[in-house]
N, C-alpha and C positions, 0 to 999 in steps of 0.2 A: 167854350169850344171843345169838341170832343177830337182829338188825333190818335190814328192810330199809322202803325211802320212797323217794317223791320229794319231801317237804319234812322239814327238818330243824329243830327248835327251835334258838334262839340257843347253847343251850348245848351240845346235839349238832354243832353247826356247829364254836363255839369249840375242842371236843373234838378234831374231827376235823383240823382243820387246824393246833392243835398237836400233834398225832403227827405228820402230813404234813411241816412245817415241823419236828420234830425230827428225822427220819429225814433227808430228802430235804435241807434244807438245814444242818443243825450239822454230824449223823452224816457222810454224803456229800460237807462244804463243797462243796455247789453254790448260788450265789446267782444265783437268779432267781425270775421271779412267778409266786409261787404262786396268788396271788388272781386266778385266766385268766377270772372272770366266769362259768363253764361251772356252777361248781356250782349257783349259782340256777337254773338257763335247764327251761323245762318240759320234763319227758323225761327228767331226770339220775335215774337212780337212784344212791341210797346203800347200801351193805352194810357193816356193821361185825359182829366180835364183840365184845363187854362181857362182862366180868366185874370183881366186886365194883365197879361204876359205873365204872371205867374203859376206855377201846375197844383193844383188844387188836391188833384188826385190820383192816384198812378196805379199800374199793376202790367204784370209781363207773364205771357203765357209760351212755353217753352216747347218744343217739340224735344220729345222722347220715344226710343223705341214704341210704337204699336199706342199710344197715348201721349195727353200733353199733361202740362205741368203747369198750375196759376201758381203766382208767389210775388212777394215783395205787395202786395196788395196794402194800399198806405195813404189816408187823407192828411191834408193839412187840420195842426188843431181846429184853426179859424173855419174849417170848412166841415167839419164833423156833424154830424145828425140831419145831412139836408140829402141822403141817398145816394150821392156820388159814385162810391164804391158799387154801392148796387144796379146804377147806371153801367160801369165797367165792367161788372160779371156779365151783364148781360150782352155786350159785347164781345166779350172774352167767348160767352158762351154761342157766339153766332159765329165767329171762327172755328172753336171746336168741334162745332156742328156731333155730329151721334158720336164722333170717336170719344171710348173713356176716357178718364181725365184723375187728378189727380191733386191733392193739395197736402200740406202741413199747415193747421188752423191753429192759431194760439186759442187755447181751449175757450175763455169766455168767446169767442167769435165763432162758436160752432154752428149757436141757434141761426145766427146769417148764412152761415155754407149751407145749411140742409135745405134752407128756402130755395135753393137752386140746384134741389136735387143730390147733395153730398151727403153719404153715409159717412158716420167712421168706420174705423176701418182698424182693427187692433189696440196695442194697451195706449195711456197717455204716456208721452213723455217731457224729459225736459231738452227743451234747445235754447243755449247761451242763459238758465236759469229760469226757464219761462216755458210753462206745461202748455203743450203742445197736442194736435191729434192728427194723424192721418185721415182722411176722406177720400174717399171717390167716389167718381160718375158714369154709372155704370148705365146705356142705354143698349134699349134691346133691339 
C-alpha cells in the first residue's frame, strides 16, 4: 500500500523513524540527529510503502524556498532490490511536478538519482562519515 500526507499519526511517525533510525543510524553507525524538527514543519510530505502493517519504504519531500528537498529516502533490508524506493521517487516526483528540486545522495546511490533526472552538483562530501553528493533537478 502506497501513503502519502503531510500529517502523520503518533504511530506512523514512531514507524517511520524507527526504520530511519535502524537503517541510517545502527545499519550505517552513523550517530547524529535524526529528530532535524523538519518532519513536523507544514509542507513536509511523507511517502512510505506498507505492507502487512509494516513500512517497507519511506522518503519525505520538503518544501524550500523556490525548490523542494527529497531526503531520509530509506528501505527496509528485507525489502531491498524490488524498486520500492523507485516507486517513491516517482511519486515524490509527481508532487514536485517542474519545480527544481534538490537532494544529498550518499555517493554509491548516485547512479539511482540521475535515472530521475538528478545532476550533481559540486565537490563530494562527508555527512556523519559517509561521502555524500549534492544533485538537482533542474527542469525547463
Amino acid at each position: 500500500m502506497h501513503v502519502l500526507g503531510t500529517e502523520l499519526t503518533a504511530q506512523q511517525l514512531y514507524d517511520v523513524l524507527r526504520l530511519r533510525v535502524d537503517v541510517f543510524v545502527v545499519e550505517q553507525e552513523c550517530a547524529y540527529p535524526e529528530l532535524d524538527g523538519r518532519d513536523l514543519l507544514a509542507g513536509t510530505h511523507h511517502l512510505w510503502i506498507e505492507e502487512h502493517g509494516e513500512i517497507q519504504s519511506y522518503l519525505r519531500v520538503l518544501t524550500e524556498p523556490g525548490r523542494f528537498r527529497i531526503g531520509r529516502v530509506v528501505t527496509a533490508p528485507p525489502a531491498r532490490g524490488r524498486g520500492l524506493a523507485a516507486q517513491l521517487m516517482k511519486d515524490a516526483l509527481d508532487i514536485i511536478g517542474t519545480t527544481d528540486s534538490t537532494l544529498d545522495a550518499q555517493t554509491y546511490a548516485r547512479p539511482f538519482y540521475e535515472k530521475f533526472g538528478y545532476v550533481p552538483q559540486g565537490p563530494e562530501f562527508l555527512e556523519d562519515g559517509i561521502p555524500h553528493q549534492t544533485m538537482n533537478r533542474h527542469l525547463p
